[in-house]
N, C-alpha and C positions, 0 to 999 in steps of 0.2 A: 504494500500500500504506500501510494505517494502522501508525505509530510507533508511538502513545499512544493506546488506545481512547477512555481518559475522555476526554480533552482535544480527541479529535479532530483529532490531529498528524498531515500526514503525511509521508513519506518526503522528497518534494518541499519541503516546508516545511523539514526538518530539514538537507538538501543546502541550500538556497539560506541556510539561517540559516550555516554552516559556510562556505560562498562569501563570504559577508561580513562575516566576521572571527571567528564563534563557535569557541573553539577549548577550551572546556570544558564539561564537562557543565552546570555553573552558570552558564553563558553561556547555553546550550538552558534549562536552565528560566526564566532571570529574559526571554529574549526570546518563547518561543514558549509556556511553562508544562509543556513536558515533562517526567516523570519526578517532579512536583508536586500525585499525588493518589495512587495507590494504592504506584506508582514500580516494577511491573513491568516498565516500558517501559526503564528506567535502562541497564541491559545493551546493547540493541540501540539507542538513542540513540547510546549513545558510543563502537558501533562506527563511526559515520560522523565523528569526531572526528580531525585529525590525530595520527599515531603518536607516545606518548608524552605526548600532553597532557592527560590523564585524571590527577584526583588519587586518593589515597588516603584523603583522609581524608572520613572518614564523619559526616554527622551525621544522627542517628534524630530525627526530629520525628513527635511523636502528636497530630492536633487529631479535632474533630467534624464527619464527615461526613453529609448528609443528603440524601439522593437517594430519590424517590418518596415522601415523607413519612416514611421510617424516618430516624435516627437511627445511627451507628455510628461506635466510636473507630477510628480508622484508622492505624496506625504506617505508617512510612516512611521509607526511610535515601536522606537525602541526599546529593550527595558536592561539597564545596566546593571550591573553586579556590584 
């Protein structure tokens, strides 16, 4: 099962990132990119996260995305460790 459509994460990638030591959400994205482009995925990423090591703090990053030759600002909330 896909994680992250964009990024093309999946389930298996995100368990074995979490077996070897990822234990925040910003752990998943700086290893595997998860939750690092539209950030749909963010939610159901860090349900595979040990209980209680999800942070609260949020940070919103807007860049430009361009996929098929379109263009598009893309907001996204982070969540830092």
């Amino acid at each position: 099962m896909y994680i992250c459509i964009c990024n093309a994460i999946t389930e298996k990638s995100v368990i074995e990132a979490v077996n070897n030591g990822a234990s925040t959400l910003g752990d998943l994205q700086s290893q595997l990119g998860v939750a690092s482009c539209c950030g749909c995925c963010a939610q159901t990423a860090s349900e595979y996260l040990p209980q209680g090591s999800s942070s609260n703090a949020a940070v919103a990053q807007e860049f430009v995305s361009e996929r098929h030759g379109r263009k598009a600002l893309v907001s996204t909330v982070l969540w830092q460790s």
